[in-house]
C-alpha positions, 0 to 999 in steps of 0.5 A: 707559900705561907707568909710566915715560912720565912720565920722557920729558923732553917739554914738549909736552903731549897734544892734545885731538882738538878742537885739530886743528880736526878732527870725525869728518866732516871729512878732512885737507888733503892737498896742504897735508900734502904740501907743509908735509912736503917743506919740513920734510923737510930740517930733520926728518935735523937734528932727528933727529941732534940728538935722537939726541946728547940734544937733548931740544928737538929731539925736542920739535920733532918732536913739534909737527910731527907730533902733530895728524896722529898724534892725527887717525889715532888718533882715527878708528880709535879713534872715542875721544878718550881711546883717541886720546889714549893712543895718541898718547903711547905712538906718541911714547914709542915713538918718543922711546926708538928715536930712536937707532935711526932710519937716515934709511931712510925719513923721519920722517912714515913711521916715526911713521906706522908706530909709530901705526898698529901701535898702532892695529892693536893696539888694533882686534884687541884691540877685536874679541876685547872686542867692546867699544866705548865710543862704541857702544850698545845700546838696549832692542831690542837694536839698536846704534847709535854715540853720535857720530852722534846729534850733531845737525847745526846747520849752517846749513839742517840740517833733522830730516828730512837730520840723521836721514837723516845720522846713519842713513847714518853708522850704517850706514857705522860698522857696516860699516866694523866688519866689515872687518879691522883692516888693512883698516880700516886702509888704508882709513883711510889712503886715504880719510880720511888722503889717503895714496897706496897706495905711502905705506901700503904704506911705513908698513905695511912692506908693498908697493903692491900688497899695499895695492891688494889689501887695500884692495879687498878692504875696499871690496868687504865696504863695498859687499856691507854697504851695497848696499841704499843705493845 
């Protein structure tokens, strides 16, 4: 983190992933996304004009109307609640120095998104040159496998037998999702665990619908090609 994010004037401190009600498993509300978003639209150019005279409370309110989803998109890509956690505050420090660089030529969710998922990008390719990752292990045969599925299952009518079937397939999933490139992750990501539309990431990744279709279907096939002997 930048030496200096401690003199950002912010009073909302960093979430914890648990905060957002969310587990690895479990995807975003998207129709509730889209409505709390369109009736906040209108009062977000408000806050924005009025962090951009100095206003540091109106910056601070933006920062509570899109910090779970930022924290949530972090935590996926990252799998890390630290990671997570440093991403998010650079995402908003980022954002917090450019406020007077925002043009109302997009809306806010979109240029939050934009920053976090460039700072994801970052942090994947710069995992990939590591070949590091923290939630991912080897055992004495060399075989690797991913901390976070040998959580057990305790829901209610879990079983040994479906547990070790859903940390198996989980394994195989994280693996696979491992092979695809960072932008394709990403948009994967984006689609199929954030809800976004295709022309909503072609925005956030300053890019076009299309060229979002195409990456995301070049990701999903690699997914099928690694994961065919499932089905």
């Amino acid at each position: 983190m930048p030496a200096d994010a401690v003199a950002v004037p912010l009073t909302v401190l960093p979430r914890s992933v648990r905060d957002t009600g969310e587990t690895c498993f479990v995807t975003t509300s998207y129709n509730r996304g889209i409505a709390e978003r369109a009736q906040s639209r209108m009062n977000d150019a408000e806050l924005i004009r009025e962090a951009q005279r100095g206003n540091h409370a109106a910056f601070e309110e933006l920062v509570r109307q899109y910090d779970a989803p930022v924290l949530r998109l972090a935590y996926h890509m990252t799998r890390s609640e630290q990671d997570a956690q440093d991403i998010y505050q650079e995402a908003f420090l980022k954002a917090y120095r450019n406020i007077n660089n925002f043009r109302f030529e997009c809306s806010f969710y979109t240029w939050i998104y934009r920053i976090v998922t460039n700072l994801c990008l970052d942090y994947l390719r710069k995992r990939q040159v590591r070949k590091e990752d923290s939630a991912v292990i080897s055992d004495s045969d060399g075989e690797t496998y991913d901390l976070l599925d040998q959580v057990a299952d305790v829901r209610s009518g879990a079983s040994p037998e479906k547990d070790l079937m859903r940390r198996e397939l989980g394994g195989r999933i994280a693996r696979a999702l491992e092979k695809l490139t960072p932008r394709e992750r990403m948009v994967f990501e984006m689609k199929h665990y954030q809800g976004l539309k295709l022309r909503t990431i072609g925005e956030i990744l300053n890019t076009t619908e299309e060229t979002a279709k195409n990456t995301l279907f070049r990701g999903t096939q690699k997914l099928r090609a690694a994961l065919k002997d499932m089905r």
